[in-house]
N, C-alpha and C positions, 0 to 999 in steps of 0.2 A: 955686624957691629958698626954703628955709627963712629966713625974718627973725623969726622969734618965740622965744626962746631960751625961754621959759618954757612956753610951749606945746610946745617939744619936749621940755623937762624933763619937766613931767606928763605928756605919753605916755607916756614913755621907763618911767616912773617905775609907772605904771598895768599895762604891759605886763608887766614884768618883779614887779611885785608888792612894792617899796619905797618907799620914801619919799623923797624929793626930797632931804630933806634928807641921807639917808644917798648917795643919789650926788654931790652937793657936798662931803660931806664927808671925813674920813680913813678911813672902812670899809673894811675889805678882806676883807669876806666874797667868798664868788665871784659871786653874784646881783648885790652892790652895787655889786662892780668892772666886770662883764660891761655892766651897766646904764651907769656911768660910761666906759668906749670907747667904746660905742653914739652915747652924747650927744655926745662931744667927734668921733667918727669923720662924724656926720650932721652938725655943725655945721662942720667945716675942708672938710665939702665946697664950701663957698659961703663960706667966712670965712676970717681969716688962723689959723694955728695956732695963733701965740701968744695970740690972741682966744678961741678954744676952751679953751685951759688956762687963762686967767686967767676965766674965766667958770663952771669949774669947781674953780676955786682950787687950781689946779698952778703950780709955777713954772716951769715949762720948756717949750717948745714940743716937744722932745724927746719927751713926755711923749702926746702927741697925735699926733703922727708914729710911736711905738709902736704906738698906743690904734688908727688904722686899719688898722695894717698886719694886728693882731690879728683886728678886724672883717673885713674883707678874706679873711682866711684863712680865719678860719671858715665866710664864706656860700658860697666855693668849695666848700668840706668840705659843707658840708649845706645844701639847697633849703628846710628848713620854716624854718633859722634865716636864710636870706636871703630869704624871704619876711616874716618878722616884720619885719627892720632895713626893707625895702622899705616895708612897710607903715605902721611908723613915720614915716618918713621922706614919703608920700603923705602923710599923715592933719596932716601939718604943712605940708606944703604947699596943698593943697589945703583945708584945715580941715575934713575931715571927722569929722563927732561920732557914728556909726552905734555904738550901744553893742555890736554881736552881730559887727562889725567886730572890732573890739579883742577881744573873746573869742575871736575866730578863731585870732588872734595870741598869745595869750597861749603860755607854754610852760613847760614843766614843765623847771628849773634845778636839780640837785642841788644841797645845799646843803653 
């Protein structure tokens, strides 16, 4: 179970190569928005929706219930990008800090 929100924000946030504060906030480049499903998809796993969008400063649970379905598709669609969310999603549970971990992960986001 993920309980650390800010812990999975700075994964989330490391992996993909932004800034915390750009996935909090209104950005909608594709890295900043991909990064923002990620958080709100790994966090309604174990939370309520509307906890997930309001802790990413959404108004709508709507909004989170998009955010995995999009997550969702895509790790079907591709192994190395359901391994990243996987890995995210470990490294906050289990609080693993392996720096060559995260590197492993990281992935190349057109921008």
């Amino acid at each position: 179970m993920i309980t650390n929100f800010n812990r999975l924000l700075t994964e989330t946030a490391d992996v993909f190569g932004v800034a915390t504060e750009d996935i909090l906030g209104p950005k909608r480049t594709k890295r900043a928005s991909l990064a923002r499903h990620v958080v709100m998809a790994c966090w309604a796993d174990y939370h309520a929706y509307q906890d997930a969008a309001d802790r990413c400063n959404r108004r709508c649970h709507s909004t989170v219930i998009w955010a995995r379905q999009r997550i969702l598709n895509m790790a079907e669609m591709d192994a190395s990008f359901a391994a990243m969310v996987s890995g995210i999603s470990r490294r906050c549970q289990n609080g693993a800090e392996n720096e060559q971990e995260k590197k492993d992960l990281q992935i190349e986001i057109c921008a």
